[in-house]
PLY file of the C-alpha trace (Angstrom):
ply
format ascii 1.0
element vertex 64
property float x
property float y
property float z
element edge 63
property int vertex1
property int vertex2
end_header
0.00 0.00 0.00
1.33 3.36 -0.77
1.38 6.38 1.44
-0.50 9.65 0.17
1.68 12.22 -1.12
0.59 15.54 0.42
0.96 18.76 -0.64
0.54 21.46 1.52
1.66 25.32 -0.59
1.78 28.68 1.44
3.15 32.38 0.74
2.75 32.64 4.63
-0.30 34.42 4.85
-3.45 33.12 6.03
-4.56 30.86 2.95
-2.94 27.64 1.24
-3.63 24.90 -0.98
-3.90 21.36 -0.39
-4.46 17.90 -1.49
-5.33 16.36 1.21
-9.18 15.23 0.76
-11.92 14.67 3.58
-11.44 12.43 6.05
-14.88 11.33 6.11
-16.53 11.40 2.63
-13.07 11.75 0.56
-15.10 13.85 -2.06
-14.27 17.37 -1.62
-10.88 19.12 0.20
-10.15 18.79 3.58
-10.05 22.03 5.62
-6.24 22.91 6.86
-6.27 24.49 10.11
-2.80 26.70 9.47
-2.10 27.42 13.12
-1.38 23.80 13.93
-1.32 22.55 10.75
-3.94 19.43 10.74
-6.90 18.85 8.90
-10.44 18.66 9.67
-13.16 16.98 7.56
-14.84 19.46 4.77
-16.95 22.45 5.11
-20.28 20.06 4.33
-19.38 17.43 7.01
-18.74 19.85 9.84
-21.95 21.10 9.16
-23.35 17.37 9.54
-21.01 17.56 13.32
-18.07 15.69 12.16
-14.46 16.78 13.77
-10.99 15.32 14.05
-9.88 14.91 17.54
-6.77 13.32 19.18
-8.28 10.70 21.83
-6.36 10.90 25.19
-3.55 7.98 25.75
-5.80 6.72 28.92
-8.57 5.99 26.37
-7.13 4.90 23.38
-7.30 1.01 24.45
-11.25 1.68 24.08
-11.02 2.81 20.44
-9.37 0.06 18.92
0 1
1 2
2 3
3 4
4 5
5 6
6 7
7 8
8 9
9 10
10 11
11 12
12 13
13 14
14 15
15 16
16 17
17 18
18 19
19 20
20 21
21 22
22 23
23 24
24 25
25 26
26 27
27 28
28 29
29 30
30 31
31 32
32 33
33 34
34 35
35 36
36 37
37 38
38 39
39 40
40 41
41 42
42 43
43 44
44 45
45 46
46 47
47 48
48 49
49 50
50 51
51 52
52 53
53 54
54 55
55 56
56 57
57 58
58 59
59 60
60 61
61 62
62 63
């Protein structure tokens, strides 16, 4: 299996352009959050309440 090749352009101002597509429906782009730089499912699905979060390390072992 190969890994996807990201892409992730910036002039350093508060736009940039991706590859990267939606998490959930893998349609349209993801959304890049540039302040931490991670990605969040598209501007449809977070309107349907889907997010990315990290689960905590004490919790993980219920998620798997």
């Amino acid at each position: 299996m190969k890994l996807a090749d990201i892409r992730v352009v910036t002039d350093g101002g508060p736009w940039a352009k991706h590859n990267m597509p939606c998490a959930k429906c893998g349609d349209k782009p993801a959304v890049i959050q540039l302040w931490d730089g991670t990605f969040q499912p598209c501007w449809d699905c977070q309107r349907a309440g889907w997010k990315t979060v990290q689960i905590p390390k004490y919790l993980r072992r219920f998620f798997r």
